[in-house]
C-alpha positions in Angstrom: -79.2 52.6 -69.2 -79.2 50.9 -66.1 -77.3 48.1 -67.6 -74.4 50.5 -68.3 -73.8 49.8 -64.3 -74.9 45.9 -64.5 -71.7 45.5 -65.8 -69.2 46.6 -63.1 -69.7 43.5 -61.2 -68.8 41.7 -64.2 -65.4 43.6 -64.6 -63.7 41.7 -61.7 -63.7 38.8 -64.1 -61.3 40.6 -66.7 -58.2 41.5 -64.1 -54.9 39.9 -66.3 -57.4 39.3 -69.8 -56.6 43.1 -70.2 -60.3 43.5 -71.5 -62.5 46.7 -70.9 -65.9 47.9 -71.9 -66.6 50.8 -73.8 -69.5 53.0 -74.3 -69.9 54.6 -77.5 -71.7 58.0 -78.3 -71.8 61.0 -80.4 -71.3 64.7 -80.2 -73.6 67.9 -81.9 -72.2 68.4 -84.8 -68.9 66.1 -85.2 -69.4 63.4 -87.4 -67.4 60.5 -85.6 -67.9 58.2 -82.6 -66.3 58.8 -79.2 -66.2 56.1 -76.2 -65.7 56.0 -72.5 -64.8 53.2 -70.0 -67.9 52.0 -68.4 -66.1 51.7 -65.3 -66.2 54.9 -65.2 -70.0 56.1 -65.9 -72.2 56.1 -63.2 -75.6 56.8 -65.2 -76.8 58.0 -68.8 -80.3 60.3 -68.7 -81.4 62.3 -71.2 -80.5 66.3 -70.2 -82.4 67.8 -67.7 -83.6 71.2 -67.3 -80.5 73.2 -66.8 -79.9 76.3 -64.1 -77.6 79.0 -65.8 -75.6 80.4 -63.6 -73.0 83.3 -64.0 -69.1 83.1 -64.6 -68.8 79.5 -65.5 -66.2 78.2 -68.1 -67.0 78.9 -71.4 -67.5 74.6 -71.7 -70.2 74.6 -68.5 -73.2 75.3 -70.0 -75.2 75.2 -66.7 -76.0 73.1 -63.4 -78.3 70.1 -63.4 -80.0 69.0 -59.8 -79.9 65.0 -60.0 -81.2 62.8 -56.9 -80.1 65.0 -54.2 -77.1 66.3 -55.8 -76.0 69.5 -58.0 -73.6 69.0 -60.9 -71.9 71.3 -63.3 -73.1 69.9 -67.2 -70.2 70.2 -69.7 -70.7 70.9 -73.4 -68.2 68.1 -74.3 -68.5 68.5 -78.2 -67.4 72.3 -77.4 -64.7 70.9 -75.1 -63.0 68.8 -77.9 -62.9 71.8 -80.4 -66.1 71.2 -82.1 -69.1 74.6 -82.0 -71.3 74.8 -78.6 -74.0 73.2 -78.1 -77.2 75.8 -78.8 -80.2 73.0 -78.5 -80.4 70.5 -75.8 -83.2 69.0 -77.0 -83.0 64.9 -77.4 -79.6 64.7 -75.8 -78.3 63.3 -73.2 -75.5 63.7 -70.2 -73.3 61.2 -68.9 -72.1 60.7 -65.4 -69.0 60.1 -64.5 -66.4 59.9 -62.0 -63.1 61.2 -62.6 -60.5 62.2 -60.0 -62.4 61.9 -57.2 -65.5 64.0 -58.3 -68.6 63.5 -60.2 -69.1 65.5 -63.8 -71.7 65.5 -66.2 -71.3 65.4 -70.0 -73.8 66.7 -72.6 -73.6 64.3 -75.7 -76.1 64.2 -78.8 -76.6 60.5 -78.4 -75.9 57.4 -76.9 -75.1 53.9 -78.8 -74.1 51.3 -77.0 -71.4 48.9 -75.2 -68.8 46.9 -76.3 -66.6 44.5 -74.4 -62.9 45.0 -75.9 -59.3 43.9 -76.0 -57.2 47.0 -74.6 -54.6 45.8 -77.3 -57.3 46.4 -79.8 -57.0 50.0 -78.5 -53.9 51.9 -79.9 -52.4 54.6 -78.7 -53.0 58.3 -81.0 -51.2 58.6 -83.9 -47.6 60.2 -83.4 -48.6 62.7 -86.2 -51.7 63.7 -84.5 -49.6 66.5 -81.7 -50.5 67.7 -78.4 -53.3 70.1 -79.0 -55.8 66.7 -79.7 -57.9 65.3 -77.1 -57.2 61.6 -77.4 -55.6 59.1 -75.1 -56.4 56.4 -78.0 -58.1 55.3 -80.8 -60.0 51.9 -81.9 -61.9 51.2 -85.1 -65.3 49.4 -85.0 -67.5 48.7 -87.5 -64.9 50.3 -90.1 -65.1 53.4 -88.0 -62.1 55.2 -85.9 -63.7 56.2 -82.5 -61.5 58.4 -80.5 -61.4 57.5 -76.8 -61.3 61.2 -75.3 -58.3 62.8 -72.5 -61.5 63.8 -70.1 -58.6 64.2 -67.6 -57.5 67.3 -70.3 -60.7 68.7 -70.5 -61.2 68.6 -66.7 -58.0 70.3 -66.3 -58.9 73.1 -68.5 -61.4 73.6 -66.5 -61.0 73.6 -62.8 -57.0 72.6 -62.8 -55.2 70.4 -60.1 -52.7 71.4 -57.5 -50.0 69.8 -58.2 -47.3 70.8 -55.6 -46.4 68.5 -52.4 -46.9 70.3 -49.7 -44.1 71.4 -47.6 -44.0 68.8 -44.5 -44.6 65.7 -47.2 -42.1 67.2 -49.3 -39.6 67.1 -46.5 -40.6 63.6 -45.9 -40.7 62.5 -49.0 -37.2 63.7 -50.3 -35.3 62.1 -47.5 -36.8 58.7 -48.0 -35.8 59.9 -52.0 -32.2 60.2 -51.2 -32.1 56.2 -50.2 -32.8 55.2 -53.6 -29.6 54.1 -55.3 -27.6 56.1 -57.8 -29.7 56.6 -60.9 -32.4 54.5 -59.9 -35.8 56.0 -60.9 -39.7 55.7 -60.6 -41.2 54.4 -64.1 -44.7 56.1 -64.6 -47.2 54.6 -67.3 -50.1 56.6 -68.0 -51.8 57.6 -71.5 -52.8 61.0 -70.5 -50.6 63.4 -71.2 -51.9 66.0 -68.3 -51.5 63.3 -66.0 -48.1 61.5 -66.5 -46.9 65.5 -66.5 -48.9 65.6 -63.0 -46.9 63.2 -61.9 -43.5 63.8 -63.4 -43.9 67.5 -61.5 -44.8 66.2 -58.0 -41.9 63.1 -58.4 -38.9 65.9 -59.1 -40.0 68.1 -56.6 -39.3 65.2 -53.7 -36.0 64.7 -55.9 -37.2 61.4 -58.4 -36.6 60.8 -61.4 -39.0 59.7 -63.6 -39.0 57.4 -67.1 -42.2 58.2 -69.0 -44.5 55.5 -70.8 -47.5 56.3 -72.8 -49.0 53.0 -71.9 -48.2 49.7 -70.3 -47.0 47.5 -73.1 -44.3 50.5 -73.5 -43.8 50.3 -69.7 -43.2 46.6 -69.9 -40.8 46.5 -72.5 -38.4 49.1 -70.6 -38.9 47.2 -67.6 -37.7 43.7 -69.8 -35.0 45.8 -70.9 -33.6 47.6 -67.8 -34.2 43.8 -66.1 -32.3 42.4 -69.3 -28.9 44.5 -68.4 -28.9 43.6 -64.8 -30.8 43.7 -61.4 -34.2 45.5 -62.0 -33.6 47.0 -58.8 -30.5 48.8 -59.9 -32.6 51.2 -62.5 -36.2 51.0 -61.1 -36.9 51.6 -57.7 -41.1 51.6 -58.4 -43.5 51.7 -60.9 -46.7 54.2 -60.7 -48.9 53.1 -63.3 -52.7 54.2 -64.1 -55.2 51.5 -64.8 -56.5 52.8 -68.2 -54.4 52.5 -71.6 -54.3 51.7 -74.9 -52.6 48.3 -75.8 -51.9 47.1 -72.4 -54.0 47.9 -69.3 -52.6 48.8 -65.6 -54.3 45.7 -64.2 -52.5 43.4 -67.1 -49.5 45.0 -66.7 -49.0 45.2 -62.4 -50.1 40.9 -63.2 -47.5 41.2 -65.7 -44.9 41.7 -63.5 -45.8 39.4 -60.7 -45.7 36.7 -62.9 -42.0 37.9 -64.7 -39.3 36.4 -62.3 -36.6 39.4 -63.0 -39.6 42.5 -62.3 -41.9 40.4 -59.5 -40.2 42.1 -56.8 -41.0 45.9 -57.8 -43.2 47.9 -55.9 -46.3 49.0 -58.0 -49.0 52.0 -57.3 -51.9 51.8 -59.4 -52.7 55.5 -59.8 -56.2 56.3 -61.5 -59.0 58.3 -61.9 -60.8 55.3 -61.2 -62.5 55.1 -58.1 -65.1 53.4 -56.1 -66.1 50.3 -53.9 -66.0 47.9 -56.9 -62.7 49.1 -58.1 -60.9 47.5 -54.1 -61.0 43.5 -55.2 -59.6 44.6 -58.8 -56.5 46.3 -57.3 -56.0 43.3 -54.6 -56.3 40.9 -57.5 -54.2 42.2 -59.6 -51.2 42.2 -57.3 -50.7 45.9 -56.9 -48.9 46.9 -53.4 -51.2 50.4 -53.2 -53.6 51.9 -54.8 -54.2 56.0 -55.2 -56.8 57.8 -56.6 -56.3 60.4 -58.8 -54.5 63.1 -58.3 -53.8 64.0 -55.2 -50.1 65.1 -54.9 -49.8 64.7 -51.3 -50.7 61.1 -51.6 -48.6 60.2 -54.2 -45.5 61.6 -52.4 -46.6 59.5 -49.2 -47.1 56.7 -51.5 -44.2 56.6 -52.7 -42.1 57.7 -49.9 -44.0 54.4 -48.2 -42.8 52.4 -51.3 -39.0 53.9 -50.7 -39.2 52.6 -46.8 -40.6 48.9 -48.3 -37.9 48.4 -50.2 -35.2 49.6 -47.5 -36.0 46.9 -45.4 -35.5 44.7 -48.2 -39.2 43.1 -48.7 -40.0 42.0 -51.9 -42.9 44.3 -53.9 -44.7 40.4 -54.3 -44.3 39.7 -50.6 -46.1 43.1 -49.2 -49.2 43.0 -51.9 -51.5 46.3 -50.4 -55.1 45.5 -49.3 -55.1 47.6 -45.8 -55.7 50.6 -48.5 -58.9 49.3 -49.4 -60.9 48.7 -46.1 -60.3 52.8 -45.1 
């Protein structure tokens, strides 16, 4: 599987084609294919021995030691709803980073990687609710694969803080009260644990917030709000994450660069992405900062930054971030 990390250089190639690369595998006992952004793996092996330890969530089914380092192993197919795992035998975990950390998932197989068009990603059916696991869906080889919330499933688990902290807040909600009447912060992410993340820390520094499930929908409402008027008199910034269905954060922060009546908006890219190789993506792309995911003191700072940019009147094209990435 060392070619699963081959192809991270190769990504920087497919800022503004709104292209990703998927890795496909399987889970004990559920009969459909799941996938996961490469850019997010950081190894497939096949399960070590595991150290059980006591009082771990019910999906933890021990601790693995891997080169130096001591991760909790998560029974993913039990995570999604399906029955734990009782043989380990011939599987496999992935590595991952999410939100700043590294996890390890127990799958029953891995297949392999496909190069894709995020608009041939779709976002979960409407019908599907909000007890499922997916953040979106794709069909290959006359197949649906379900691309998985791990972002859920981590919260479950070990949940985030998600309360600015007293001083930021402070900060935060008198750089808030400069925004114009009715002028909010457009977020566009495809988990729903996450764009709620966010919606919580933005209304406690006094900011309102326009959801959209992805960054095609986030477009249109930015070509409609800019279609009535001044984008600036309805959208003061846009917080997007990297990774949705339809159209990606990359394609859309490009997007709006290149669209006369949105190029001035001040965009975050806000992801559980994260890493070296993710810096000349984000600078490429034209984003003005870049946060990982999900720190809510950050964010605040972020955007209370983003609130003092567009104060002194500079253009969200004319301020693109790339001190962020040298830290």
């Amino acid at each position: 599987m060392a070619s699963v990390m081959d192809s991270v250089n190769q990504l920087t190639e497919l800022v503004g084609q709104n292209r990703m690369e998927l890795l496909l595998f399987r889970l004990s006992g559920l009969h459909q294919r799941y996938g996961i952004n490469v850019f997010k793996v950081r190894e497939v092996l096949p399960c070590p021995r595991l150290t059980v330890m006591p009082k771990l969530h019910q999906y933890v089914i021990g601790i693995a030691h891997i080169r130096g380092n001591t991760l909790s192993v998560i029974d993913l197919a039990y995570a999604v709803g399906g029955k734990p795992t009782t043989n380990f035998d011939k599987h496999y975990i992935i590595i991952a980073e999410y939100n700043r950390s590294t996890h390890a998932f127990l799958v029953s197989s891995v297949e392999r990687i496909l190069n894709m068009n995020w608009t041939k990603i779709m976002p979960p059916p409407k019908g599907a609710g909000h007890s499922n696991y997916m953040t979106a869906v794709t069909e290959i080889d006359n197949e649906l694969v379900e691309i998985l919330d791990v972002e859920k499933i981590l919260d479950e688990i070990s949940p985030n803080k998600t309360n600015v902290s007293t001083e930021i807040m402070s900060k935060a909600v008198e750089a808030s009260k400069k925004l114009k009447e009715h002028v909010k912060v457009l977020v566009a992410d495809d988990s729903k644990v996450a764009i709620n993340q966010v919606a919580r820390a933005m209304n406690e520094i006094g900011v309102e917030v326009i959801k959209a499930r992805d960054g095609k929908e986030a477009y249109d409402i930015l070509r409609e709000f800019a279609s009535k008027g001044p984008i600036s008199d309805s959208i003061g910034l846009v917080i997007s994450d990297v990774e949705m269905p339809e159209m990606d954060g990359y394609t859309l922060c490009a997007s709006i660069r290149q669209n006369p009546a949105l190029k001035d908006l001040y965009v975050i890219l806000h992801t559980s992405l994260s890493g070296v190789f993710n810096q000349s993506l984000v600078s490429k792309a034209g984003a003005n900062d870049f946060i990982p995911k999900f720190n809510p003191d950050e964010l605040a700072t972020a955007v209370e930054k983003g609130i003092h940019t567009m104060e002194q009147g500079i253009s969200g094209a004319d301020c693109i971030m790339k001190s962020n990435f040298t830290k």
